[in-house]
C-alpha positions as CSV (number, residue, x, y, z in Angstrom):
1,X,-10.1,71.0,40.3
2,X,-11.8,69.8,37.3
3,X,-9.7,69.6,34.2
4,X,-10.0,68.4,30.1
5,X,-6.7,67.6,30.2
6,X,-4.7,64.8,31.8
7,X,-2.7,66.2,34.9
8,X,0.8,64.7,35.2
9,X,2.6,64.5,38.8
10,X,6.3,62.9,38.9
11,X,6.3,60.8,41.8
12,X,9.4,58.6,40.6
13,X,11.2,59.5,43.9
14,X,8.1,58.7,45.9
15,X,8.3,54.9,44.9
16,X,4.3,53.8,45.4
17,X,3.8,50.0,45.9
18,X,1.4,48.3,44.1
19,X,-0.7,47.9,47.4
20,X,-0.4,51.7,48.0
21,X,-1.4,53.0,44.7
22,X,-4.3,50.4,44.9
23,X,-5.4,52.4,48.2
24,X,-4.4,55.8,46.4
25,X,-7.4,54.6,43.7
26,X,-9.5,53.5,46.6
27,X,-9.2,56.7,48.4
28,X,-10.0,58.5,45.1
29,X,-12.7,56.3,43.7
30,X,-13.9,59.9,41.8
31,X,-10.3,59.4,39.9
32,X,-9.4,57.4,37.0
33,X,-5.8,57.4,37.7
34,X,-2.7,55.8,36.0
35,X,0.8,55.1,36.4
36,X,3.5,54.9,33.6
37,X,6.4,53.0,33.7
38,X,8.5,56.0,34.5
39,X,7.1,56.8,38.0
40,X,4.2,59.8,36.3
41,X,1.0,59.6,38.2
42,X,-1.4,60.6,35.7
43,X,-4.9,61.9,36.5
44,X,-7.1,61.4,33.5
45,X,-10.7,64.0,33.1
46,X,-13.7,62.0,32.5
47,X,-14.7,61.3,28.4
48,X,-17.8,63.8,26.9
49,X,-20.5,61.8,26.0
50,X,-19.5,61.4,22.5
51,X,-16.2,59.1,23.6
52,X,-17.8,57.3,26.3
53,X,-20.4,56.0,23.9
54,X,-17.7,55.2,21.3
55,X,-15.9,53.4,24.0
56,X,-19.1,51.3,25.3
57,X,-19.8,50.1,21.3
58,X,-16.3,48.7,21.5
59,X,-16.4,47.0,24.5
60,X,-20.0,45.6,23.8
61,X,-18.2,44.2,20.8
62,X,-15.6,42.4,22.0
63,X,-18.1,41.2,25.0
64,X,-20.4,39.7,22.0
65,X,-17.7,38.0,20.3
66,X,-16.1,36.5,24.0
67,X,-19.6,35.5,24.8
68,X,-20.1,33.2,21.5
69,X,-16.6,31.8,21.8
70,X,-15.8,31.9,25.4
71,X,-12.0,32.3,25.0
72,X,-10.9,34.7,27.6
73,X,-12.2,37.7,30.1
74,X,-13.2,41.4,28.8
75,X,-12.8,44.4,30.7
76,X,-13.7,47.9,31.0
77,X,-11.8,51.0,31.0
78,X,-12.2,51.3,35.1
79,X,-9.9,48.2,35.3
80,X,-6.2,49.2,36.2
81,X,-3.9,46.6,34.9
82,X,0.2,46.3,36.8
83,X,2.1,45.8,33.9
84,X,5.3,43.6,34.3
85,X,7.5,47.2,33.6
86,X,6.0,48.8,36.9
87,X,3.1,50.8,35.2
88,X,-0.7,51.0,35.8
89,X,-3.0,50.9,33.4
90,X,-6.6,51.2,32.1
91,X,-7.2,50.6,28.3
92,X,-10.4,51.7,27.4
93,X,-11.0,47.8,26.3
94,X,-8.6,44.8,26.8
95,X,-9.6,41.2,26.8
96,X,-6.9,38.4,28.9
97,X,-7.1,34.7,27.1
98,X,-8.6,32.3,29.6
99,X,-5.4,30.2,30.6
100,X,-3.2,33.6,31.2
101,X,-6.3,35.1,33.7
102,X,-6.9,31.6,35.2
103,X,-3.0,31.5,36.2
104,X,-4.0,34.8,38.5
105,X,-4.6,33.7,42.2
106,X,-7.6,34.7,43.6
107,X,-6.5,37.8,45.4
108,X,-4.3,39.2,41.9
109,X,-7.5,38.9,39.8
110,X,-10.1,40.4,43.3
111,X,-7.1,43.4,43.1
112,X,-5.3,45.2,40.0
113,X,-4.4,42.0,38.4
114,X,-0.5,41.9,38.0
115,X,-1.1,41.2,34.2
116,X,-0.5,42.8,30.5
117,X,-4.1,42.1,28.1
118,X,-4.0,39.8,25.2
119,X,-5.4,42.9,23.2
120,X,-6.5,46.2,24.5
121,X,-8.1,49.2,22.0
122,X,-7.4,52.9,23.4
123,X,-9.6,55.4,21.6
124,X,-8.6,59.3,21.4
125,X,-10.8,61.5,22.7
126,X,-10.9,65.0,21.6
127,X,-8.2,66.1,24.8
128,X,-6.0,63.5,24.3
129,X,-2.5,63.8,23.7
130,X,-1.6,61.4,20.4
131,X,1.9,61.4,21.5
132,X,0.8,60.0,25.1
133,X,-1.6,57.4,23.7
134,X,1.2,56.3,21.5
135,X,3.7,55.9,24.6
136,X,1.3,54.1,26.4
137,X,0.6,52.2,23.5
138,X,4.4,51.3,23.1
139,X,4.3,50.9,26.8
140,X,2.0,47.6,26.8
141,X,3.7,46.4,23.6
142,X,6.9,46.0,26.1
143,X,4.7,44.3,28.5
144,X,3.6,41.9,26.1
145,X,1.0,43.0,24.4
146,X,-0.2,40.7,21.5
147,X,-2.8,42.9,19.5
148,X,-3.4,46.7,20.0
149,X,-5.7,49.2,18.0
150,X,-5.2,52.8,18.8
151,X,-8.4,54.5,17.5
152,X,-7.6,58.3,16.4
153,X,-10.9,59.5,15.3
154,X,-9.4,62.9,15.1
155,X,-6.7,61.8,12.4
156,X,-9.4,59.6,11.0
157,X,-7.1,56.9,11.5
158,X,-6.0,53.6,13.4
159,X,-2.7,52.8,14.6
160,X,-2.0,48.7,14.7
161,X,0.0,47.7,17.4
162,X,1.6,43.9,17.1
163,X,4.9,42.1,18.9
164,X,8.0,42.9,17.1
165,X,6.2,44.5,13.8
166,X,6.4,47.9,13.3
167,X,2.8,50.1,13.5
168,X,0.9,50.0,10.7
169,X,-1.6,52.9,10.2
170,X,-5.0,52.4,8.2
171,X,-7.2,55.3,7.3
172,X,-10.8,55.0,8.2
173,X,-13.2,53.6,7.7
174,X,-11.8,50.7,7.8
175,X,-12.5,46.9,9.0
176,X,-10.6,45.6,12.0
177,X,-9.5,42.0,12.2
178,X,-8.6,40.5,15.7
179,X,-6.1,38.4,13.7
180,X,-5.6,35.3,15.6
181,X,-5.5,37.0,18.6
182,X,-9.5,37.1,18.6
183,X,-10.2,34.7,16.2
184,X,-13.4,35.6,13.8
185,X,-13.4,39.1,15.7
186,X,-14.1,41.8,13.4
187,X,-14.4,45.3,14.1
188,X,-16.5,47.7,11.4
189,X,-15.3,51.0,12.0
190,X,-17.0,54.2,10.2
191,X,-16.0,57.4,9.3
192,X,-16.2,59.4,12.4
């Protein structure tokens, strides 16, 4: 079955453990799968080419900036994060300061580390639900998400996530600051 859209199966009554949905992605390497907090096993379409390259400038970005100040790890969208709330997640970037990722053992950070990013940016793609993005969004916010950008080039806008402050929304283009979060990080983003 190949699909644009995300395909959503309840399995809250199922009750996967961490170590079996790590096997579940195993199994299904072909899959990017997710799970939310409320028990949804979410199978997510690959990105067109326009996203994926979007998605690759962001996280060569935040690579470059890591690189020069060495403050913490960067990683992809293929990396599924178990957030403290019970979900499973891949932002399309997130970055982990150094002393939270060096607290994993060896095994949590070889695995899905058990760990909510510093900062993670999700970018809509043209099948993306908002309202999803914005759940999930919300959903690492409650996990402890510091810094958050929700990139809707379809609104032509970006939704700011931050602990205990409500969202802001800019319009693009715009300039991105990581705040202190990323310190000197700074994200040019053009109309799209």
């Amino acid at each position: 079955m190949i699909t644009s859209e995300a395909v959503i199966l309840n399995i809250k009554n199922v009750g996967l453990s961490d170590e079996q949905f790590y096997q579940l992605c195993q199994i299904n390497e072909n899959w990017k799968l997710e799970q939310t907090s409320k028990g949804e096993l979410i199978i997510m379409p690959p990105v067109g080419a326009i996203s994926g390259n979007r998605e690759s400038e962001f996280n060569a970005d935040v690579v470059i900036w890591n690189r020069q100040t060495g403050l913490g790890k960067v990683f992809s969208s293929s990396t599924v994060f178990i957030l403290p709330n019970g979900g499973k997640r891949s932002p399309d970037v997130a970055w982990i300061a150094n002393e939270r990722w060096e607290a994993l053992t060896p095994l949590e950070r070889e695995k899905f580390p058990p760990i909510c990013p510093d900062f993670v940016i999700e970018l809509r793609s043209r099948t993306d639900s908002l309202e999803i993005l914005q759940e999930k969004m919300q959903e690492y916010l409650n996990s402890g998400l510091r810094l958050g950008w929700l990139i809707n080039p379809q609104n032509q806008q970006v939704e700011i996530y931050r602990q205990n402050q409500s969202v802001e929304v800019v319009s693009l283009p715009t300039t991105l600051s990581g705040e202190n979060i990323l310190p000197g990080f700074v994200l040019e983003l053009p109309m799209f």
